[in-house]
N, C-alpha and C positions, 0 to 999 in steps of 0.2 A: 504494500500500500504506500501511495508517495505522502511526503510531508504536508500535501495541501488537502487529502484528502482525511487526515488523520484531522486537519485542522477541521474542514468542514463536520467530519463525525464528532469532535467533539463539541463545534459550537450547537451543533441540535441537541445532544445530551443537556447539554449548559443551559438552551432554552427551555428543556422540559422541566428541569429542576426552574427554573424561574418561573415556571408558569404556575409548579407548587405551591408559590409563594403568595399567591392571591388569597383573599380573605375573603366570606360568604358574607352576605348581609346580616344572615342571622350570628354568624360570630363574630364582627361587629356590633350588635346590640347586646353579646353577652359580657356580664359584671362578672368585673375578676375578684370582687368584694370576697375575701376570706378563702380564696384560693395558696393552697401553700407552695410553694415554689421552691425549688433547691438546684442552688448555682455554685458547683463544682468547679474550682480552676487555682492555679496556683499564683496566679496573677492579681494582688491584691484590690489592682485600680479597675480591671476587670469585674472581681466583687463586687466591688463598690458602686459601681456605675450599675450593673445589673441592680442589685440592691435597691439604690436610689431611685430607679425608674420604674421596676416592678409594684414597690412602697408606694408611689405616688398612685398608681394603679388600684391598690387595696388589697394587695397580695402579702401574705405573709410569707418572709424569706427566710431561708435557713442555707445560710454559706459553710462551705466547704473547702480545705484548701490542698484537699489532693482524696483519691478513690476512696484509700485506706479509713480514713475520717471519715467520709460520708457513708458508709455500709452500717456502719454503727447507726448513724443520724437517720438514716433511712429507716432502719428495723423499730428505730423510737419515735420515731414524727411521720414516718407515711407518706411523705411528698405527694400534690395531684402530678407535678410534672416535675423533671429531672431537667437541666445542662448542666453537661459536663466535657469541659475541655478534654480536646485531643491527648496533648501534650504535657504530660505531668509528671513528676518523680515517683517514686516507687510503683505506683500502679497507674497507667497511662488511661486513657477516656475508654479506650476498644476495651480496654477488660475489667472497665468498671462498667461500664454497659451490658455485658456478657456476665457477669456476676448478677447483675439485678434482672436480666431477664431469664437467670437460668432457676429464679429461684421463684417459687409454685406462686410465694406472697405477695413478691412485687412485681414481676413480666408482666403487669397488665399497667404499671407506671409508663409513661410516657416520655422516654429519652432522647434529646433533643441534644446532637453534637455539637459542640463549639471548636472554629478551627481559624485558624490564619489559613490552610493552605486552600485552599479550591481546585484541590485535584479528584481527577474522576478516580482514580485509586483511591484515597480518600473516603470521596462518599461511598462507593462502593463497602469499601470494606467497614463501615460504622453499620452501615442496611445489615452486611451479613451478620455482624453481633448485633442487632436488634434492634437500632435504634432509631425512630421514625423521621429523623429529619435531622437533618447537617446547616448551618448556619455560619456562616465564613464572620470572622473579625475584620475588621469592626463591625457589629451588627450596627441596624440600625432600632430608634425605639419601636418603632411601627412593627420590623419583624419578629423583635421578641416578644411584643405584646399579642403580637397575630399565629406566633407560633402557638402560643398559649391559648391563647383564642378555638383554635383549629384543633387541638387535640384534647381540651379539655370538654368542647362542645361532642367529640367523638366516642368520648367515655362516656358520657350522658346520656348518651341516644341510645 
């Protein structure tokens, strides 16, 4: 396959992951009022910023600052949804994903990747450990609110 074609197959992949990223009118109109939220990363300012924007939203957060820490916080609070960075010390995002959904009580949580890269390897490999949606850094508020939007409104249904 030449280099231009690799290019075209990947920008179609790249538009259908975009097109994921649309939000329905009714998840839109849903209140994230007392939704609990858990933002996994090891990046403090990353925390934070999650934190502060999800907060302002009405969400209760519960940070994490790598896998090992949130398994615990996971099994004690329950999160409606999960991000959790790619890229982490001791236990990376792929197998702290693969941990919560291999376990009876929480695979039905909703894990949402956080990544600087935007590589089709990448998403790929987060889908195969289970987890519904890949989010490149810097997100913006719109998609972490809509990601939240989009999988909390699917556990409902």
């Amino acid at each position: 396959m030449s280099v231009q074609n690799d290019e075209i197959d990947y920008q179609l992949i790249n538009a259908l992951y975009k097109g994921d990223e649309n939000v329905s009118d009714d998840e839109k109109e849903l209140d994230l009022t007392g939704i609990t939220v858990m933002v996994i990363d090891d990046s403090k300012t990353i925390r934070r910023t999650a934190e502060s924007l999800l907060k302002r939203e009405g969400c209760q957060v519960i940070t994490a600052t790598d896998g090992f820490e949130s398994l615990a916080m996971i099994a004690d609070l329950h999160p409606d949804v999960i991000f959790v960075d790619i890229m982490m010390p001791r236990l990376d995002g792929y197998q702290t994903c693969a941990l919560i959904k291999h376990n009876q009580d929480y695979r039905s949580i909703p894990v949402i990747m956080l990544s600087s890269k935007d590589g089709l390897f990448d998403r790929a490999r987060g889908r195969i450990v289970g987890s519904e949606q890949y989010l490149t850094k810097p997100f913006t508020k719109e998609e972490l609110i809509g990601a939240i939007k989009r999988h909390v409104s699917r556990t409902e249904q």
